[in-house]
N, C-alpha and C positions, 0 to 999 in steps of 0.2 A: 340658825337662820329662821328669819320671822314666814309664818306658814303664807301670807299675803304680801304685795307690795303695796306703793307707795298710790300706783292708781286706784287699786280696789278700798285702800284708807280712804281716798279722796272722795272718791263713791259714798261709802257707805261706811265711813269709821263712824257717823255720828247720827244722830235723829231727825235731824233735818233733810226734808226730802232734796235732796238734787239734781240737777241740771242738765243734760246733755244736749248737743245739738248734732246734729246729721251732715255729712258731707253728699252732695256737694254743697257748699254755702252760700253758693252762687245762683243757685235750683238750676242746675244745668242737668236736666233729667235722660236726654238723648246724644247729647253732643257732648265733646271733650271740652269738660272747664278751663279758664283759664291756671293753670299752678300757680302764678304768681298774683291772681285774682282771691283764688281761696287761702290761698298763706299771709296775705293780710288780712281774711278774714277771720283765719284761724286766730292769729295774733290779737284782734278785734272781740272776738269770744271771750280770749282767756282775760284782756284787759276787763271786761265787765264784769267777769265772775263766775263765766260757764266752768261745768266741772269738768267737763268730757267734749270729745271732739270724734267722731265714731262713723269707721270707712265700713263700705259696704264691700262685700265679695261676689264678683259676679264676674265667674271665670270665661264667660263668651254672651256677648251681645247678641238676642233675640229680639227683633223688632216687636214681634207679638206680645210681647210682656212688657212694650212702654216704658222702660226704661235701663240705662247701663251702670246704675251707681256712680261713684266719679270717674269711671274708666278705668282710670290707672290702678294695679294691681293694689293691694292694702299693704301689705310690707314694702313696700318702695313708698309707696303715701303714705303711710306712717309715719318711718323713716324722715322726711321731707317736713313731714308738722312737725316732726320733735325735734329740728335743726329751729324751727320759726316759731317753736312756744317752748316753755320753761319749765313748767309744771303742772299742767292741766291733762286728766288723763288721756290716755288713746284709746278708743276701741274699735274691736272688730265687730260688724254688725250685718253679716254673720259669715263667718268661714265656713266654707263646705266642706266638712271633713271628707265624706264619702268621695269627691271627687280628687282627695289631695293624698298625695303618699303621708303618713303621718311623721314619718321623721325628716320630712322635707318641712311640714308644720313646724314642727319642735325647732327645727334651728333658726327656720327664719322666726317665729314669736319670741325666742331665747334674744334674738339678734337685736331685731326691738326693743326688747323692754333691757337689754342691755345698756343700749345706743341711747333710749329716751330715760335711763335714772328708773325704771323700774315704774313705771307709768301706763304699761299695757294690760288691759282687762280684755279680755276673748269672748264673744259670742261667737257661737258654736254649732251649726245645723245643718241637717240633711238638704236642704237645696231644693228647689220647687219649681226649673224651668226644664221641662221633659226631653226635651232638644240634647240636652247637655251630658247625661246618662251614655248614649250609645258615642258622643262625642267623645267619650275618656274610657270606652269598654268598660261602664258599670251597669251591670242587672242595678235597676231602679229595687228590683223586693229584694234586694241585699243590703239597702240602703239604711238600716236599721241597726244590723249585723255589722255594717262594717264602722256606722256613727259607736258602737260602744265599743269596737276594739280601738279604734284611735283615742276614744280619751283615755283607756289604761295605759296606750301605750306614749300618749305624753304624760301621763302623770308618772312612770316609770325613767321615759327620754330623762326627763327633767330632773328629778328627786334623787337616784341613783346611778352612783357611779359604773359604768363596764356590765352595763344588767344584761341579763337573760330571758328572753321571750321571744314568744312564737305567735304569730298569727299570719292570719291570709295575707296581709303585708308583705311577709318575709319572716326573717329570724335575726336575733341577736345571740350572740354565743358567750358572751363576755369578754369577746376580743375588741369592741370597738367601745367607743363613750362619743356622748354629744356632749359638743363646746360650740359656743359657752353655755353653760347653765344659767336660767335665769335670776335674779335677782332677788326671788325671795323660794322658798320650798317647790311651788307651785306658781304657775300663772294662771291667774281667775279663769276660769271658765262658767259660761254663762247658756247653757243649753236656749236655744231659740224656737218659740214654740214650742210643738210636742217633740220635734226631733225623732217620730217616731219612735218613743220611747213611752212610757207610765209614768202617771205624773210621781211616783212612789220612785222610780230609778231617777228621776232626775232628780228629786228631796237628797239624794241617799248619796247621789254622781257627783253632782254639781254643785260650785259654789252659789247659786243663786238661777233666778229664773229670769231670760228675758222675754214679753209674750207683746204679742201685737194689741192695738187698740182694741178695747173693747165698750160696751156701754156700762152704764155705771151700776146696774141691776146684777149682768154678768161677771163684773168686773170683781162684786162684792165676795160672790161664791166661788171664784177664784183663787183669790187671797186670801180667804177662809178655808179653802181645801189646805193651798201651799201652809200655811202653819201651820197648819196640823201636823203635817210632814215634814216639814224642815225645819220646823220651828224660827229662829230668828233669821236663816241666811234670806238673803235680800231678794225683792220682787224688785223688779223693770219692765220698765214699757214704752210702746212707740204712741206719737200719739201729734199727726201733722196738726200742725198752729198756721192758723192764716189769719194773720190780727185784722181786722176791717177800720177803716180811717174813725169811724163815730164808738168811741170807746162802751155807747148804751148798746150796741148791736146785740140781736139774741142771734142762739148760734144759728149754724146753720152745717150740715153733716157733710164732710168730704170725706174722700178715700184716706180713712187709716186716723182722721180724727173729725177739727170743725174749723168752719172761719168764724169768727166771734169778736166780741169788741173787748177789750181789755178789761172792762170790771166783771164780767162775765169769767173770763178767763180767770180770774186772779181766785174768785170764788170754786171755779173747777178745780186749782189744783192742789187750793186750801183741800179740798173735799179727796181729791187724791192720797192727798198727807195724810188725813184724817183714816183713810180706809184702809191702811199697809204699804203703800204703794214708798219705796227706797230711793226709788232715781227714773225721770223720763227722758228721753231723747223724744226732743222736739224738732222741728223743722222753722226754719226762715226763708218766705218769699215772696216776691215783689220785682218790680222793675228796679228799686236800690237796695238791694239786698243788704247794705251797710246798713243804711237807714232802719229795715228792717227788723233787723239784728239788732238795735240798738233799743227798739222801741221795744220787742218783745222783751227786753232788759229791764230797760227801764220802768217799761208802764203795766208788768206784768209778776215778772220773778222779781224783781227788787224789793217788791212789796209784800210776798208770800212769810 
């Protein structure tokens, strides 16, 4: 069995930086998208060439934090994109492990990347809305403790038949096994941010690193620590795109990237490529979000 599948190929099998874009696709930041809004836009992504299509986890709505992800849970929204696209990865962007039982993780990711051809790539993190902790009876400073028993104990779920382990979860005695097993060794996991972890456990845990926008100064000593460390596994990042109608636009800074004009862009993420940087999840929005979608395509990554 091959140690990755077929989304984490798609990612990152080749040199060429790649693509992702963010759900919801519709920028429905506080409300419930429409499903059959974003499923043709999913559809609409993978026709142009995007690599990835990547649901947020946000296990209970806080007004104070501005937004809900797409709402609907990511394993049933997954599920749902990989009935309506063919081949373009999935991902999680990010699972909160600490709030989730870990073998309830394992089967429904197993179920996933089952269901979609082995397409599912995992970002993976401790969770950042304080609300939420006492909502699911977790000490927030165990949140660390409890993010690195759940990856041994999916990289065990998954890799090994009737295994045996113990943690603050529970126990496994060798009397049960999870099914299905995913689709290749392992399902990517992609540590989000610090994870409350060392950037040296994530190099060593993780397949790759997903970290949020940064400037291009910061950005550089980043991906110069991470190889140090990990040597070749792949850097990711978020990085909102707000394309402006006059393609000469200089940027201009929003939350998590820039709105900017497409020649301007096109040179950023030349410059991304150039600095380490494996795959970004971008955003599209606008009052036509097809439109949108289309143009960031077209007049932007098609050109890279």
């Amino acid at each position: 069995m091959d140690r990755f599948n077929a989304g984490y190929d798609r990612l990152f099998g080749s040199d060429a930086l790649s693509i992702g874009v963010g759900f919801p696709l519709t920028d429905s930041a506080e409300t419930r998208p429409d499903p059959d809004a974003e499923m043709r836009l999913a559809a609409r992504a993978e026709s142009l060439g995007f690599d990835a299509l990547w649901a947020r986890d946000v296990p209970m709505y806080w007004p104070r934090f501005g937004d809900a992800g797409q709402t609907f849970e990511p394993w049933s929204w997954l599920s749902y994109a990989a009935a309506h696209t063919e081949d373009i990865a999935l991902g999680t962007a990010s699972v909160v492990l600490p709030l989730r039982h870990p073998l309830h993780v394992a089967k429904s990711a197993a179920s996933v990347d089952r269901l979609s051809g082995g397409r599912l790539v995992m970002g993976v993190a401790t969770g950042d809305r304080d609300p939420e902790y006492p909502a699911f009876d977790v000490d927030p400073d165990e949140r660390g403790e409890r993010f690195r028993e759940s990856v041994a104990l999916l990289r065990t779920a998954w890799a090994e038949e009737f295994p045996d382990a113990t943690g603050a979860w529970g126990e496994l005695d060798g009397e049960l096994d999870l099914v299905p097993k995913p689709t290749s060794e392992t399902i990517p996991l992609l540590p989000t941010g610090n994870a409350r972890q060392s950037v040296e456990w994530i190099a060593d845990h993780g397949d790759g690193w997903l970290f949020y926008h940064l400037p291009e100064s910061t950005l550089s000593s980043y991906v110069e620590e991470w190889r140090e460390l990990a040597g070749e596994k792949p850097y990711a990042m978020v990085v909102r795109t707000e394309l402006a109608d006059d393609p000469g636009a200089d940027p201009e800074p929003v939350h998590q990237g820039y709105r900017a004009g497409a020649e301007w862009f096109v040179q950023y993420f030349r410059g991304l490529d150039e600095a380490g940087v494996d795959h970004v999840v971008v955003s599209a929005s606008g009052d036509d979000p097809e439109t949108e979608l289309t143009r960031l395509w077209t007049d932007v990554f098609d050109r890279l």
